[in-house]
Every structure is written in C-alpha cells, then in structure tokens.
DOROPA-565436 format. One record per residue (C-alpha): x, y, z. Coordinates in pm, whole numbers, plus 32768, in hexadecimal, padded with zeros to 4 digits. Layout:
// DOROPA-565436
   east   north     up
      X       Y      Z
...
//
This chain:
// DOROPA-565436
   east   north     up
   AC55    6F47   C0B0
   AC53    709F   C07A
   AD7F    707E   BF7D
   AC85    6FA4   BEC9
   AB4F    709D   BEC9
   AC56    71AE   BE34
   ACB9    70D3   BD26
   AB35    7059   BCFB
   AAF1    71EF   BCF6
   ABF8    721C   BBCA
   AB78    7101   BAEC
   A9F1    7195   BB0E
   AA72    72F7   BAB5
   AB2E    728A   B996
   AA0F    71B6   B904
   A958    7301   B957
   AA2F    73C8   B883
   AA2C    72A5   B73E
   A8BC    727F   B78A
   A89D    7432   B740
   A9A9    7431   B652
   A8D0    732C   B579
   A781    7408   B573
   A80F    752E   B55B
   A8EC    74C7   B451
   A7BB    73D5   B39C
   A6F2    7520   B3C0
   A7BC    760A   B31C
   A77C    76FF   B460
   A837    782E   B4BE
   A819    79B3   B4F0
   A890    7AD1   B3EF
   A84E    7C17   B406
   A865    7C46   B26D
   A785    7BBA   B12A
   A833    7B98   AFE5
   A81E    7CBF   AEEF
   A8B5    7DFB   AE99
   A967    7E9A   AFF5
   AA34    7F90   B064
   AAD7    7F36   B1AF
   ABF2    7FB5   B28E
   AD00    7EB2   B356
   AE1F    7E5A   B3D8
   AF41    7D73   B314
   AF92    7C50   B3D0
   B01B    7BA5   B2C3
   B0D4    7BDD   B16B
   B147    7B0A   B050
   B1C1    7B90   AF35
   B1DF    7AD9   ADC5
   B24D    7B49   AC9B
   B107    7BCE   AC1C
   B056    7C00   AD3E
   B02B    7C32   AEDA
   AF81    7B78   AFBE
   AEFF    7C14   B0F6
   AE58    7B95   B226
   ADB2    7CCE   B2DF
   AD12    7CF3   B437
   AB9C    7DA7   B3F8
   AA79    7D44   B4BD
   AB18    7BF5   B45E
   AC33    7B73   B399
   AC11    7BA9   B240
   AD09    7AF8   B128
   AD5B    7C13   B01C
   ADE4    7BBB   AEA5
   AE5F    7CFF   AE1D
   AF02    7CE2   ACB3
   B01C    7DCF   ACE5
   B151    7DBA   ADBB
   B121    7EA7   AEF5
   B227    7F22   B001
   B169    7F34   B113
   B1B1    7E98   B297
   B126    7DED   B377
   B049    7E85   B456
   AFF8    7FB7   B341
   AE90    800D   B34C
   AE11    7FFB   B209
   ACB6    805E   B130
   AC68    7F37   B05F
   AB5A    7F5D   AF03
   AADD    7E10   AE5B
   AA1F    7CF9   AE40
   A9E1    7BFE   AF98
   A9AE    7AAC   AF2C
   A9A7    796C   AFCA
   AAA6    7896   AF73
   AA7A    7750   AE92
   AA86    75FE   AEF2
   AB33    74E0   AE45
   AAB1    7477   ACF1
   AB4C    7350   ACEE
   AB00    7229   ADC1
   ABD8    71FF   AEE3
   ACE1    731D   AEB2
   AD17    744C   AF9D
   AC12    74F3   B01A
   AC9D    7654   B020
   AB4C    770B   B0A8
   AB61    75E8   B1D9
   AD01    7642   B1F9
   AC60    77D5   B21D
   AB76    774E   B304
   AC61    76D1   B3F8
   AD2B    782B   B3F2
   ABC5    78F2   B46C
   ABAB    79A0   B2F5
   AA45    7962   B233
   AA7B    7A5B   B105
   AB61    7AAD   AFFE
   AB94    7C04   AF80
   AC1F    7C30   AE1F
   AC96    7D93   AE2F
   AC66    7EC7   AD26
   AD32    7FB9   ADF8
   ADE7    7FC9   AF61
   AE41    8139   AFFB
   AF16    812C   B132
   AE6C    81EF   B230
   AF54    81E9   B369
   B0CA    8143   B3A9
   B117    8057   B4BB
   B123    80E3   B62C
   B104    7F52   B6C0
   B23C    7F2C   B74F
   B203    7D82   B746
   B1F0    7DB5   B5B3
   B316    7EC1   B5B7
   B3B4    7D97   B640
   B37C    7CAF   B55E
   B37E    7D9E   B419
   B501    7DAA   B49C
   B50E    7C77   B4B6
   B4D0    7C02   B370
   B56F    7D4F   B2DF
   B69E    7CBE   B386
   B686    7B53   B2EF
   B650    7BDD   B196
   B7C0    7C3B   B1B1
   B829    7AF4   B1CC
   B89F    79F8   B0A8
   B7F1    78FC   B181
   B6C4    7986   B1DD
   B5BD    78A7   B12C
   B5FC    77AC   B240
   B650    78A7   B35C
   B4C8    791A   B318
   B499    77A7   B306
   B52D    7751   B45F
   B50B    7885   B51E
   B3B0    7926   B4A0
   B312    77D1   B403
   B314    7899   B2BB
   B33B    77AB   B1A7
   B2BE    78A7   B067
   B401    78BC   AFF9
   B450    7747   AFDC
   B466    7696   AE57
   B35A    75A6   AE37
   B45B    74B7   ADD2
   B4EB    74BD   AF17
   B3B8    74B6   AFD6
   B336    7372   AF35
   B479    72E9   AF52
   B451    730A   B0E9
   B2FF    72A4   B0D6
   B35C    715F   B014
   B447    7135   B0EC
   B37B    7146   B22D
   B463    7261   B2E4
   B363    736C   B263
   B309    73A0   B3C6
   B458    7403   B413
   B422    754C   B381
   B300    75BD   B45E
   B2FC    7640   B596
   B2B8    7551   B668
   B305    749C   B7D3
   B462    7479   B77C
   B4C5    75EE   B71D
   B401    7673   B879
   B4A5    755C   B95A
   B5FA    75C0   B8CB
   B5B6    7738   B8E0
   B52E    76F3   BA2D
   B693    763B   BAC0
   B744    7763   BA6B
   B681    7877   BADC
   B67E    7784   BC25
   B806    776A   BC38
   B7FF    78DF   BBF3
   B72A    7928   BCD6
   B76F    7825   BDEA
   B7DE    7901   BEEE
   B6CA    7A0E   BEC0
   B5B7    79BA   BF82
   B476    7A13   BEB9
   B503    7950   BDC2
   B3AC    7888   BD74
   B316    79ED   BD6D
   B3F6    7A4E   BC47
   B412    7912   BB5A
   B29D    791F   BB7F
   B283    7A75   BB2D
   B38F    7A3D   B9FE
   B2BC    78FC   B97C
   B174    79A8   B95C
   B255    7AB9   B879
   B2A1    79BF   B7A6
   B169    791A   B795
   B11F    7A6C   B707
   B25D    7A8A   B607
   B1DB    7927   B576
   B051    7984   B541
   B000    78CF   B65B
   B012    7777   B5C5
   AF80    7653   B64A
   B0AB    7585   B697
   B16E    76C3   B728
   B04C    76DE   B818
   B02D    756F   B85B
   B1A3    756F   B8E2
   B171    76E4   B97D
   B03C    765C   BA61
   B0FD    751D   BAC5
   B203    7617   BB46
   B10D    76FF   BBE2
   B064    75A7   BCCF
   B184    74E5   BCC0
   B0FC    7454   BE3D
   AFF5    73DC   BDCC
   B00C    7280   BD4B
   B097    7291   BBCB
   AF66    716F   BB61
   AE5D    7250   BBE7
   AEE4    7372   BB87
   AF00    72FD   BA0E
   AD93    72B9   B9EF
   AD0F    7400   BAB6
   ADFD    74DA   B9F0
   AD6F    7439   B8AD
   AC08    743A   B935
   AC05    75C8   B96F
   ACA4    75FD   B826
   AB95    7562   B761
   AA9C    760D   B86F
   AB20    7735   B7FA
   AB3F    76DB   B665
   AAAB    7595   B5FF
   AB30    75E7   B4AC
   AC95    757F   B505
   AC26    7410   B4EB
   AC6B    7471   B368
   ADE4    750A   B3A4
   AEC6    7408   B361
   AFB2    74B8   B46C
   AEBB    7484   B583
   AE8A    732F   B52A
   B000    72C3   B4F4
   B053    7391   B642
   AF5E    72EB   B72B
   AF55    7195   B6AE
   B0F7    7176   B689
   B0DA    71ED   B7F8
   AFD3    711E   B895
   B0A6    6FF0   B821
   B1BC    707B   B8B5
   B158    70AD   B9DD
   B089    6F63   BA08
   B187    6E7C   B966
   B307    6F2D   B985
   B348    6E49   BA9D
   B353    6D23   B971
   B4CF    6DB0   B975
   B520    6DB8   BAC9
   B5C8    6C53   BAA3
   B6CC    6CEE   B9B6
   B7EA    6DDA   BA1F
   B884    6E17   B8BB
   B812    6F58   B848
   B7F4    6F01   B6CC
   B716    6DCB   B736
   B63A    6EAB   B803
   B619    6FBB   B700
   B5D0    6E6C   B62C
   B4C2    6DF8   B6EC
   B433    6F44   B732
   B42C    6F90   B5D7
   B367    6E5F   B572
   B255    6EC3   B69B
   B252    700F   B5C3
   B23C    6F72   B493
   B120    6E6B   B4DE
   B05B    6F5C   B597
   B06C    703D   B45F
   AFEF    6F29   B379
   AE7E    6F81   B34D
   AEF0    70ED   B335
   AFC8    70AF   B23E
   AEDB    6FED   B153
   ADBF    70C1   B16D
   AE6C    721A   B127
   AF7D    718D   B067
   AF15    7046   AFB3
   B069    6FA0   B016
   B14C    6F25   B120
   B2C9    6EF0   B0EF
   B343    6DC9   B1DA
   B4C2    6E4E   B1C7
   B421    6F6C   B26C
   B4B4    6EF8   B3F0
   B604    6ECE   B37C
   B61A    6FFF   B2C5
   B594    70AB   B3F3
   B6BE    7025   B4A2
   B7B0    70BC   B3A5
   B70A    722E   B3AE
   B692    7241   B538
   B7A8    7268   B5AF
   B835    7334   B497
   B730    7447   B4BF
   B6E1    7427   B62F
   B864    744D   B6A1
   B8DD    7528   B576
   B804    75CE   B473
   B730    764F   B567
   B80E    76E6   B672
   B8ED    7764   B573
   B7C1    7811   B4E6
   B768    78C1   B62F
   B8EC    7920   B62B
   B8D4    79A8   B4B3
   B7D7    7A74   B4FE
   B8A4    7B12   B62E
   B9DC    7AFD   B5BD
   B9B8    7B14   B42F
   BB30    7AD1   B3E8
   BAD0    794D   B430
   B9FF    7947   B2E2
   BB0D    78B9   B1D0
   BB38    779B   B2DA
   B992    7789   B2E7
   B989    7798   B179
   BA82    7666   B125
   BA05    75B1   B251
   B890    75FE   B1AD
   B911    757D   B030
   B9A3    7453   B0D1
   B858    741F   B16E
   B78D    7464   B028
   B874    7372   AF59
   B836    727D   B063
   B6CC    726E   B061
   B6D8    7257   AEFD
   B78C    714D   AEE5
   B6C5    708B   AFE5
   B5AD    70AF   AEC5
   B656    6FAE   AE1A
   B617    6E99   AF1B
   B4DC    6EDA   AF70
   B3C2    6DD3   AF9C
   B298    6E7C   AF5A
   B14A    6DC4   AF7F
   B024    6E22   AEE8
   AEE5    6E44   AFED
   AD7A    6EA0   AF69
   ACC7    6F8D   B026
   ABE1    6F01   B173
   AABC    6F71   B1C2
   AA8B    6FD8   B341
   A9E8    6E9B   B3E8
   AB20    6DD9   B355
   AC32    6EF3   B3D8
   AB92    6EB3   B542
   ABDC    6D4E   B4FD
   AD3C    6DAE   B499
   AD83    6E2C   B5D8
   ACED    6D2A   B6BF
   ADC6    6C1B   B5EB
   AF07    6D19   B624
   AEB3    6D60   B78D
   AE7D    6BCF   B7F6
   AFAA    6B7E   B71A
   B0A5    6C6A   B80D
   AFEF    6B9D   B92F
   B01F    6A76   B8A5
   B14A    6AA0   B7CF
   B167    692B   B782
   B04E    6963   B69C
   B0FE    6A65   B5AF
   B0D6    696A   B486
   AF78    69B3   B4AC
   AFB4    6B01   B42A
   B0A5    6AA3   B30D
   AF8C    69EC   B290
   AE7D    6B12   B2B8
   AF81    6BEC   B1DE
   AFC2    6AC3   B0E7
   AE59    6A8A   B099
   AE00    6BF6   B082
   AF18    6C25   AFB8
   AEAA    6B5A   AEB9
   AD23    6BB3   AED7
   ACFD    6BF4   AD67
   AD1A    6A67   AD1E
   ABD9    6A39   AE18
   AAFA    6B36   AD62
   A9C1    6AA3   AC76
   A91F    6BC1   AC2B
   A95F    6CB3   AB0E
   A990    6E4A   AB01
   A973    6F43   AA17
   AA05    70A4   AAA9
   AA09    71E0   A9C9
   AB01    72CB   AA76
   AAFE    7418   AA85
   AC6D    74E5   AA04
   AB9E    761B   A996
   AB7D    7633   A80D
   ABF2    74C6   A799
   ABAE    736D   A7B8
   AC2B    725D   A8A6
   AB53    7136   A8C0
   ABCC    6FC4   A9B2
   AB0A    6EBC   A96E
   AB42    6D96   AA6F
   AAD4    6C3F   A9FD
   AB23    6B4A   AB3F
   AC76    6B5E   AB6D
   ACC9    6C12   AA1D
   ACF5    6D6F   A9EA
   ACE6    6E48   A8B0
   AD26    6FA3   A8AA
   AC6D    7062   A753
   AD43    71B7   A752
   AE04    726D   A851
   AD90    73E3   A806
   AE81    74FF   A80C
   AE8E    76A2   A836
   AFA5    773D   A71F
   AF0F    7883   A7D6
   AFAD    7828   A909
   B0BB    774F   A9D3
   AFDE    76AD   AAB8
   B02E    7531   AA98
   AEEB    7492   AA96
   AF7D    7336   AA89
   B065    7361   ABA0
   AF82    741A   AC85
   AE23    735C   AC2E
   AE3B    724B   AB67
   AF70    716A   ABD7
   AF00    71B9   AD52
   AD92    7165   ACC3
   ADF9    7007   AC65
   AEE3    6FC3   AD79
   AD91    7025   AE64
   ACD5    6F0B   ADEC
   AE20    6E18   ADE6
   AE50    6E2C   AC6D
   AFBA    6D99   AC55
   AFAA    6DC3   AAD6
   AF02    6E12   A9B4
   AEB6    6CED   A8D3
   AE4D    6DE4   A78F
   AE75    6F27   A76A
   ADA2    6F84   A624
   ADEA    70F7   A5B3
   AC9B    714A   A4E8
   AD85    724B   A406
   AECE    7318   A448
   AE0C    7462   A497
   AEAD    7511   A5AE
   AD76    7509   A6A4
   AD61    7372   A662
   AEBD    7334   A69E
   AF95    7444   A703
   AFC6    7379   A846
   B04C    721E   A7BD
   B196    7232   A7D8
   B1A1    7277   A928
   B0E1    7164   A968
   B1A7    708D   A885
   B2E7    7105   A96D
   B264    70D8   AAAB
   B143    6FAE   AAC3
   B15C    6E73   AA19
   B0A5    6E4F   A8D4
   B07F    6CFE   A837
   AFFC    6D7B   A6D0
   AFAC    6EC3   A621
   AE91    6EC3   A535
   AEA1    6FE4   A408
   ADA2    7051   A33E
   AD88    7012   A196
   AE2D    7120   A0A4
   AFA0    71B0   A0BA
   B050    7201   A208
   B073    7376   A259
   B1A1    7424   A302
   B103    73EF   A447
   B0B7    7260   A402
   B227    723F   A372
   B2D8    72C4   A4CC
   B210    71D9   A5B0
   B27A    70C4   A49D
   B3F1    710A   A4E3
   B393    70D7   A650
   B2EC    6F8E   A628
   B418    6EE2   A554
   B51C    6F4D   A64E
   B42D    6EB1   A74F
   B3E6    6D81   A651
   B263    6DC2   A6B8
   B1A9    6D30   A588
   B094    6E0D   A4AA
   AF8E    6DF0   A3A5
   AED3    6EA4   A2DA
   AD9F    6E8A   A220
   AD16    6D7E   A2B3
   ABE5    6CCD   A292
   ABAA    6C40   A3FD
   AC15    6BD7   A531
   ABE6    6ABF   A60E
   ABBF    6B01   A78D
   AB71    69C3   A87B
   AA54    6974   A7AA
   AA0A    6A9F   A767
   AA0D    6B62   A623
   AA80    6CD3   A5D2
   AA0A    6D10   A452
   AAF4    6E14   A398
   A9D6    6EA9   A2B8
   AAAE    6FAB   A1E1
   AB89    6F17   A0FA
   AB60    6FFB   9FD6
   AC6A    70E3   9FC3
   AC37    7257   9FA8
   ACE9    7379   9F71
   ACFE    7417   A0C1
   ACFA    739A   A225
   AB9E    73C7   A2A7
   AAE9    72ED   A1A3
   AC0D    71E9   A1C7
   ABCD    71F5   A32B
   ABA4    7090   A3CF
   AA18    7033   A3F6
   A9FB    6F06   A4D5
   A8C2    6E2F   A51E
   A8CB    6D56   A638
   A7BD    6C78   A717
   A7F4    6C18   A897
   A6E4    6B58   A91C
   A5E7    6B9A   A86F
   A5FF    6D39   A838
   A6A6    6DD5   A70C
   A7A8    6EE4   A6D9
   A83C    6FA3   A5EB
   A969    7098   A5F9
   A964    71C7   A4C6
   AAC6    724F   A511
   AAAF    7397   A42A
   A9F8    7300   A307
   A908    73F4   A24D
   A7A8    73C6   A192
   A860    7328   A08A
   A911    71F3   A131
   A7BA    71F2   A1C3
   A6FD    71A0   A0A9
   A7F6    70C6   9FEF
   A7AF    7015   A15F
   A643    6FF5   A136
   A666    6F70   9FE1
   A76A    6E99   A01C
   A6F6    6DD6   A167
   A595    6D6C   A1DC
   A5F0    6E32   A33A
   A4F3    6DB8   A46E
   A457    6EC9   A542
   A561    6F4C   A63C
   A59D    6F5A   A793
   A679    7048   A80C
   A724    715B   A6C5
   A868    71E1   A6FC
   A7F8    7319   A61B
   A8D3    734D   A4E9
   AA04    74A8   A4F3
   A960    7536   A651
   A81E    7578   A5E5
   A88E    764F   A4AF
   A78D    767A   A3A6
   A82C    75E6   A2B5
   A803    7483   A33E
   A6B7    73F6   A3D5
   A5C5    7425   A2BE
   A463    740E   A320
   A45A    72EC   A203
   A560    7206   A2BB
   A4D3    7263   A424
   A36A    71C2   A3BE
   A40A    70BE   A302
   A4E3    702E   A440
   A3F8    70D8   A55A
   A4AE    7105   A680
   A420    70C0   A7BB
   A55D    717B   A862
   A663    728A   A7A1
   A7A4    72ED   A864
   A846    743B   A7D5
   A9A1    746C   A842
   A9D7    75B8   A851
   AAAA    76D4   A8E8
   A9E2    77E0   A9C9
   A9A8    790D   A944
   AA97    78A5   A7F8
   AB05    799A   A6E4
   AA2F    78CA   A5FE
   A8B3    78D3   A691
   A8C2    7763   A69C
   A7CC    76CF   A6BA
   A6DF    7779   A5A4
   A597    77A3   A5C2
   A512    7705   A4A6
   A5D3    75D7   A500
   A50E    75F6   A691
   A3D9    75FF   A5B5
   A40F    74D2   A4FC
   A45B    741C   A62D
   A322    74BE   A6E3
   A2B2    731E   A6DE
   A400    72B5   A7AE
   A463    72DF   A8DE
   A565    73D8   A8CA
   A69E    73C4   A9BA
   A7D7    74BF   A9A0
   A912    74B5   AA3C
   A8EF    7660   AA45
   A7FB    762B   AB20
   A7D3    74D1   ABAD
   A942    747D   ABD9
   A9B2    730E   AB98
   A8AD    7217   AB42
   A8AA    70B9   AB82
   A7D3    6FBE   AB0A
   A80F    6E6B   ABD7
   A751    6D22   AB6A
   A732    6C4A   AC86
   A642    6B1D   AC5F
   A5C6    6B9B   AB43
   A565    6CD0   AB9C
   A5D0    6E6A   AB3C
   A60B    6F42   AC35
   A684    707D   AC09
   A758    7170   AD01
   A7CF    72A0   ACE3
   A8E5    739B   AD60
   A89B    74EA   AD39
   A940    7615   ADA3
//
C-alpha cells in the first residue's frame, strides 16, 4: 500500500511539473535582470567556441549572456571580461517548423544575445575547477585525435565536420557521441574497482561525478545519469520521473532541448520495459532488443525535431554500441592520460568514421511530417500499450505507414512564401502535388539555404518530392540554391524561364542531364490536378528580370500571381496583353525594387494581399517606398518582417499565418 501511494505521489508531481512546464512555456514567462540595447557588462567565460571569423562566448553576469564577437580572441575560461555592444533577443524561426534557436537558448537559462564592438580582459583565471579544465582541453588540443576525445570525454562536438555529424545522425548512433548514461556507468565501474577497497568510496565517485557534470556544462543527460547514481536506493521508476519533475521545476524550458527529451524518454523506456530482454542470454540479441526499445521510444522525437526516422537504425546500433561503449570511449579516457595511445585512437577513429559512412548507403530513411502536440501524446500512449501488449506491434507499423504517406490524404491547398533573406522561394502545394517557384541563394555568403531550410522545410511537412521546380530566371537570389536541391531531393521536372540560358542556368543544366531530370523552357502553362499555372511572359527580353517567369494561377476560387523580377515594362506588355482579374494574394515583382510595381499595374490587378520577399536590413533598401505607397490599398506582408507566410485554402476559405522572428 504504501509502495502504491509513493508511486501515486511520483505520477501527480510529474503531471505537476508538465502541467508548469506548459504555462510557463505557453506564457513566454521568466526573469532577466537585462533589456535589450546598448550595454556594457562585466562576466565570467563559461564557454568558448572559436570559428574562423569569429568567437562565441557564453559569460556568467547577473545571468548568462551568449556573446558573438567578430574577431578571434585568446582568452580562458573563467577570465573575467568587460563586454561593449548591443543586447538583443534572439530570433525565432522564420520558417515554419524548423529550429527554434531562441527556444534551444531558452532551455540553456540565456534570454539575450550580445553582438560585441569590443572585449577587454579584466582579470585571469584564479578558479581552480576552470584551471582544470582549461588544461584539460589545452592537453587534448595536442592530440591528432582530439575532435572526438572533446567529443567523448568533454561532450564537445565544435570541432566535428558536418558531414560526419549527419552521417551519425542518419544513422541513428548520434547519441553515441553525448554524454550520456553509458559514459557515467562505465566511468563509474572503474572508479568502483579502483576504489573498491577504500571505504568512502561512494563519497568520492560522487564527489568526481558532480566535477564532471561541471567539465560537460552541466548537460541534461550527464545529470540525468549523475542523480540516478546519487539515489540509486530509491526505486529507478520513481526516481526517473522525480529527477525529471525537479528539472523542469527548476527550467521548464528544457522541454525544448532535444537532449533532455532524448535522455529522459530513452530512459523511462528502459527502465519500464528492459525486462522485454530478460528471456534472451545472447548479448547481441539483447543489445538488439534494447536497441529497438531505444529506437521506438525515440520515434516521436525523432519526427518532430528531425522530420525522419531510419528503420536500420537498431541494427546499426548493434554494430557501433559496442564499438564505442567497449573501445572508443575507454581508449579515449586512456589518450587523454596516456597520449602515446593516440595513433591507435586515431586509426581506430577513421575506421569508425569510414564505417558510419558507409552505413549511409543502406539506410531506410522515412519521411515523417511534423505532429502537432495532442497527436505526440497519442504517440506515446500507442508506444507505451504496444510494449504491454507487444502482440499488437503491427498496430504501430501501420501508425508509421499511414503517416508516412500523409501527403496522399491532404485536400486542401497551400501557398507558403519563405523567407531566405533577400530572394525568392515560393511552395505551392496543390493536394498531394508540390511545386517549388525558386530556391533563393546568398553569393555573399556560404550559408546553404537549401540544405539548412528548405530540404528540412519540405521533409517537415512530408514532401517526398518535388513535382516542378519552376526557376522564374537564373539570377543568383532565385536560384543560387537549385543544384543542391537537384543533388539531394528528388525533383520530377524543372521549369526555366523564356530567353537564353546564363552561366548560372547552363551549370544546373549539366546537373539535370547526368540525372536525366527533364526541363522546359518558355512555356505557356501547366496543368496541376485540375488545376492551372498560366506562364504569362513569353516575350523574350534582353536581360533576366523582364524575362523573369510571371505566373497566374486560381485555387478555389482566389487568384494569384507570382512577378519573379519582372519590371514596369513586362508589366505593361502584361496589362495589354491579358484581361488580368482583380488579385488575391501578389507576390511583388524584384523585392519591392522601384523599378517593378508601377502604380499603373497595381490599380489595374488590385491586390487584396502583396507579399515582398525581402532580406532584412538588405544592401538594396528593398522594399522602396514608392512601391509601399502604391500598395498603400493591399495588405502588405514581408518576409523582413513577418517571416514565412502561408496562405492555406481549406473549404474555400484564406487564411493567413505567419512566422515572424
């Protein structure tokens, strides 16, 4: 009975804790002793990570401050430093769906941004817990190996390609690489067999694990597996909830670290369910079955932060497990003592690297839309009555099926202009069909729009493909991203625009016959389910704005129309041409430059909505103001300032939503 009341006591505070975490959360609520502006404030480094053009600081004021400074500094942990610049709070996504980096701040305790004009050092180091770890990583640094020594030993993973980060994360062992329950139970069993004749031996490891709770920022999971240590009597499914109940007590924000979420949830399972491989005494079969509990209980997580889940996932956990758990990782600790070890580190790390590589090549990777919340609940109380009732595991291979393929259920249409700063990228979903009109691009810089917003755009709303991709002209900022979309999503058809290709047009051509992907250009229309996409522009001009692709189209009943970059003179060859209805929603012609949007053509089509896709605070003082003034009828919507816009017709009617900043 009283076993009962404790585990009655547990549930209530954790429901407690989600029921807190929700408001506060919902409510935007939390306490900062700063307001954004021009400051000048002194702290503490806590963290540093350094890039080729810049340093990244976290510092410990009156609260935890994130610091961009755009020069490479040699400072330490622990320094005391003066900081000038501007506090800011930092952005949200602007694209439906994607990562929410001021939520990820959030869940680390830091509310501002400071974008510094100048740092002076004003004292050195005296902590003896960051002289510590300053030698620490001072020592690593030495190493050939020591991208993953950080990796394994500090949970410092700056130094790791991208490549090979999405290559783990593909293939599902990503969470091999944090500190986690594994690393402290393995660092625990030998500081025990050390230690097994001392007799305040639980005094010391305990002592020891809340140092390196501090050498890994005190991340979630590392505290997770340090507090199951600490209460170890008390019973492990109790103990799971509390310890995640106090955390979110203490920061409801870390409902948004992926970390916390991948920590507690992989754990719970565990815990509830690892007696599902009791029956088996082969090791392999047991990691097997263990690493299927991991991987179901993961699902949800997986599709809402990553749009994906790769079912080869438990078998390649199988592979790299033991791998990491038995070698990489001791051998690490051992590198770092005994730095002679690191050629044998280094080939064993190269054979590890090649391996996960070449696991990319049989991966099954399906394709999940994002869920809203009530339906990520749901999730779980399917997963939860499935390892009760693991008869009914089909039931759960259906789920994953269906949602899978959730695109073929959808009826209504969308119309979402995205926002990749000064260029266009427009997807227009029509049922089951998807059309993509430009892919935007920065020459200015090597941020990969397509890979970082686009491609894990579409995959977000469980786009397997794009049916058209229609390039309006070959202007950099229109489609400086297409090839890399071309490379790495399918892509049915690619639509050009009327007059010659140009240098840019010609290299994505090369691309497409190689992938036998077929093209047009200068066409007149399109067919879409029913649905028509007119090609207005046909004339052809002698450079690429005015030969820029102008499409019409109507969807239940509303009417669109797309300018690309074409000026006041496709404009009026328009007007004379075609007997144009009044429109909808306006995609505004070349960003809202003034050399497009004449005040004749905006009273001629009369807009009842104009989208300008445009770059904040761009080099070109797009949009113009006489163009703002012509549109002073419209309602005006820009990407600078309102994010992504989507228009959804559902029933017949427009609604808009928006994702600002």
């Amino acid at each position: 009975m009283k076993k009962l009341k404790i585990d009655l006591l547990c549930k209530i505070i954790l429901i407690l804790s989600i029921l807190y975490t929700f408001y506060i959360t919902k409510n935007l609520i939390y306490h900062t002793n700063y307001q954004e502006g021009e400051i000048t404030l002194i702290g503490k480094i806590i963290n540093i990570t350094h890039s080729s053009d810049k340093t990244d600081l976290i510092i410990k004021s009156k609260e935890k401050i994130k610091v961009t400074y755009y020069v490479n500094i040699d400072y330490k942990l622990g320094d005391y430093i003066k900081v000038n610049g501007n506090l800011t709070k930092p952005y949200n996504n602007t694209i439906f769906n994607l990562f929410n980096y001021n939520k990820y701040l959030l869940s680390n305790k830091i509310y501002y941004i400071l974008k510094a004009d100048n740092i002076i050092k004003i004292k050195d180091n005296k902590n003896i817990l960051y002289e510590i770890k300053n030698n620490i990583y001072e020592r690593i640094d030495k190493l050939k190996s020591k991208d993953y020594v950080k990796t394994f030993i500090l949970g410092d993973k700056q130094d790791l390609s991208d490549e090979i980060l999405s290559s783990y994360q593909q293939n599902g062992v990503s969470h091999l690489l944090a500190i986690s329950g594994m690393h402290i139970s393995l660092l625990v069993v030998i500081l025990s067999k050390i230690l097994k004749k001392f007799k305040y031996s639980y005094f010391i490891i305990s002592i020891f694990l809340i140092f390196y709770a501090f050498l890994t920022n005190f991340t979630p999971s590392v505290l997770r597996a340090v507090f199951l240590y600490y209460f170890k009597k008390i019973d492990k499914k109790n103990l799971i909830l509390l310890i995640a109940s106090f955390m979110l007590f203490y920061n409801p924000y870390y409902i948004y670290n992926v970390g916390f979420l991948f920590s507690f949830v992989i754990s719970f399972y565990l815990i509830y369910f690892g007696n599902l491989t009791n029956k088996f005494n082969n090791y392999f079969v047991k990691l097997f079955i263990t690493s299927i509990i991991c991987f179901i209980a993961s699902i949800p997580i997986m599709i809402n932060n990553f749009y994906y889940i790769n079912i080869m996932s438990p078998l390649i956990n199988v592979l790299f497990v033991p791998f990491i758990s038995l070698i990489i990782f001791p051998l690490s600790l051992l590198t770092l003592i005994f730095p002679i070890l690191d050629n044998i580190l280094l080939f064993l790390l190269n054979i590890m690297e090649s391996l996960t590589l070449l696991c990319n090549n049989f991966n099954i990777n399906l394709i999940m839309a994002k869920i809203p919340f009530y339906l990520f609940i749901i999730y779980y109380i399917i997963i939860t009555f499935i390892f009760i009732k693991p008869k009914y595991f089909y039931v759960l291979i259906i789920i994953l099926v269906i949602h899978n393929n959730i695109k073929y259920f959808n009826k209504n249409s969308y119309l979402t202009i995205l926002d990749v700063g000064q260029g266009d990228s427009i997807l227009l979903e029509i049922k089951d069909k998807n059309i993509l009109i430009d892919t935007g691009g920065n020459m200015f810089s090597d941020y990969n729009i397509a890979q970082n917003k686009l491609i894990p755009y579409f995959k977000s709303l469980g786009i397997k493909k794009l049916n058209y991709l229609i390039l309006t002209h070959g202007d950099y900022d229109h489609m400086g991203n297409a090839k890399y979309i071309i490379e790495n999503f399918k892509v049915e058809k690619v639509i050009f625009n009327c007059g010659e290709f140009n240098e840019l047009e010609t290299d994505l051509i090369k691309v497409l016959d190689e992938k036998k992907i077929p093209y047009y250009s200068c066409i007149k229309e399109l067919n879409i389910d029913n649905n028509k996409l007119y090609f207005l522009q046909t004339k052809e001009y002698d450079n690429e704005n005015d030969n820029s692709n102008v499409i019409y189209t109507e969807l239940s009943g509303y009417n669109f129309m797309f300018m690309g970059d074409a000026s006041s003179t496709t404009e009026k060859e328009i007007i004379d041409k075609y007997n144009l209805p009044d429109i909808d929603v306006l995609k505004v012609g070349h960003h809202g430059s003034r050399t497009s949007s004449s005040i004749e053509f905006i009273n001629e089509i009369n807009p009842e909505y104009s989208i300008i896709s445009v770059g904040k605070n761009n080099r070109y003082e797009h949009p113009n103001k006489e163009v703002l003034d012509a549109l002073e009828e419209s309602k005006i919507y820009r990407t600078d300032q309102n994010g992504s816009i989507m228009f959804k017709i559902n029933n017949n009617k427009l609604k808009i939503e928006t994702c600002s900043p």
